[in-house]
N, C-alpha and C positions, 0 to 999 in steps of 0.2 A: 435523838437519845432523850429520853424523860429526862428530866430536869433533876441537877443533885448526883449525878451518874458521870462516872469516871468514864473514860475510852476503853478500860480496864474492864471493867462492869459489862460495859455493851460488848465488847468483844467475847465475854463470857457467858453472857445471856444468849449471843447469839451463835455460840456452839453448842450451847445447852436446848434451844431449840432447834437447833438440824439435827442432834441426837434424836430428839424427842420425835421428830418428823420422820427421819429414815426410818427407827423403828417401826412404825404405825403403818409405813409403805411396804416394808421389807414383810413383814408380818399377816401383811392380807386386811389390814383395818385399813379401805381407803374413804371410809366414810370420814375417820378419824385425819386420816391425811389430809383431806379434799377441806374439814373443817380448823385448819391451820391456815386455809386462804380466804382473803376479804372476799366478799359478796359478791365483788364486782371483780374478783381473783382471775389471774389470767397464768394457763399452764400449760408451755409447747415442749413438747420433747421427744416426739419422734419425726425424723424428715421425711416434709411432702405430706403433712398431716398440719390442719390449722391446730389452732391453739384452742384449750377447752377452756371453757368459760364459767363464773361459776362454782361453788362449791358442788352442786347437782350434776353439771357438763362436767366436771373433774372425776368426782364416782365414776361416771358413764366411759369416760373417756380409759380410764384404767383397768374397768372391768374390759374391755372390750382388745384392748392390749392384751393384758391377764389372760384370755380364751387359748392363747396359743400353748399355754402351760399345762391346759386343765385333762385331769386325769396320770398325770407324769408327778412324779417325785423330785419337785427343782422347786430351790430355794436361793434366792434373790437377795444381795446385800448391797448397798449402796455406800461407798467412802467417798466424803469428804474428804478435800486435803488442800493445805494453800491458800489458805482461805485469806481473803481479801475485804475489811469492814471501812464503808467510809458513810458518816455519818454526814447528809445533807443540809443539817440544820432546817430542815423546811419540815422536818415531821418524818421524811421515809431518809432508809439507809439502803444503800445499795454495798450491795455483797458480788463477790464473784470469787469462784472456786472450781479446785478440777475434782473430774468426778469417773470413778472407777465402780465398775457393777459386775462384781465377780457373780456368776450364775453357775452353782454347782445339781447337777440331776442324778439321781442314785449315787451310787456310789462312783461315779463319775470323779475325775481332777477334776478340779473347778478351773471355770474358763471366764478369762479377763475381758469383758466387751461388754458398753465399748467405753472407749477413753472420750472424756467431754470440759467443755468448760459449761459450769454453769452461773448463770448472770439472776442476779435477783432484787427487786425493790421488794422491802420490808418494810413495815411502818408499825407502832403501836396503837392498838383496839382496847380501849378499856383496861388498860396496863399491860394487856398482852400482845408479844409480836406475834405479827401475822404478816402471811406472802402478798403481797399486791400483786407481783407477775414475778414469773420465771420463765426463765430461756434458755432452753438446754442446745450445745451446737456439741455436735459429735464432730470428735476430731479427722474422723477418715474423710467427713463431707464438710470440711471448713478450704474456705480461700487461700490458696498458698501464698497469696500476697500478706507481710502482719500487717498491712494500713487498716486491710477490709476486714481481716481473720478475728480480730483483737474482741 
């Protein structure tokens, strides 16, 4: 947490940047999203797929996700919930939260998939937070044991 910052503060900063992040992914700006992670940013979230590396491997990574939409009328929104802030004292905050991605196509119900927790080292850039790594585990593919699940 910068220094002079309540728990209060950071916990507010840091729903105020996952707003500002989802939008930017939800919306089709993943240059915008990919540039909310450090340089050396690290972002896994689909299974059986390494982790994109990079603000440049992150674009990449998303566009190429993204391909399976293109030409179809589907829109993508990502909820936070749950959110979990603990601040390391060492400079990064580790977050963890569950994560719902309602995906509605035409005039389609919107369909809820999938359900995830996701895990995150944050840290502040020049006053701004930024992702160091994320790790998205979907719940249909996590360990039924909570030692390993967790």
């Amino acid at each position: 947490m910068e220094s002079g910052h309540s728990f209060t503060d950071l916990y507010v900063a840091v729903q105020q940047f996952y707003a500002e992040q989802m939008k930017m992914l939800d919306g089709g700006d993943f240059e915008g999203y990919a540039s909310t992670f450090m340089a050396d940013g690290e972002f896994t979230h689909t299974p059986g797929r390494p982790a994109a590396r990079t603000p440049a491997g992150i674009v990449r990574e998303l566009r190429e996700f993204h391909r399976r939409f293109e030409g179809r009328r589907v829109q993508r929104r990502h909820w936070f919930n749950m959110l979990g802030v603990v601040d390391k004292g060492d400079g990064t905050i580790e977050t963890s939260m569950y994560a719902l991605v309602v995906t509605t196509e035409g005039d389609r119900v919107p369909e809820i998939a999938p359900s995830c927790v996701v895990s995150d080292v944050l840290a502040y850039e020049n006053g701004r937070l930024r992702t160091r790594s994320r790790v998205v585990q979907h719940d249909h593919m996590r360990s039924p044991d909570p030692a390993v699940a967790r």
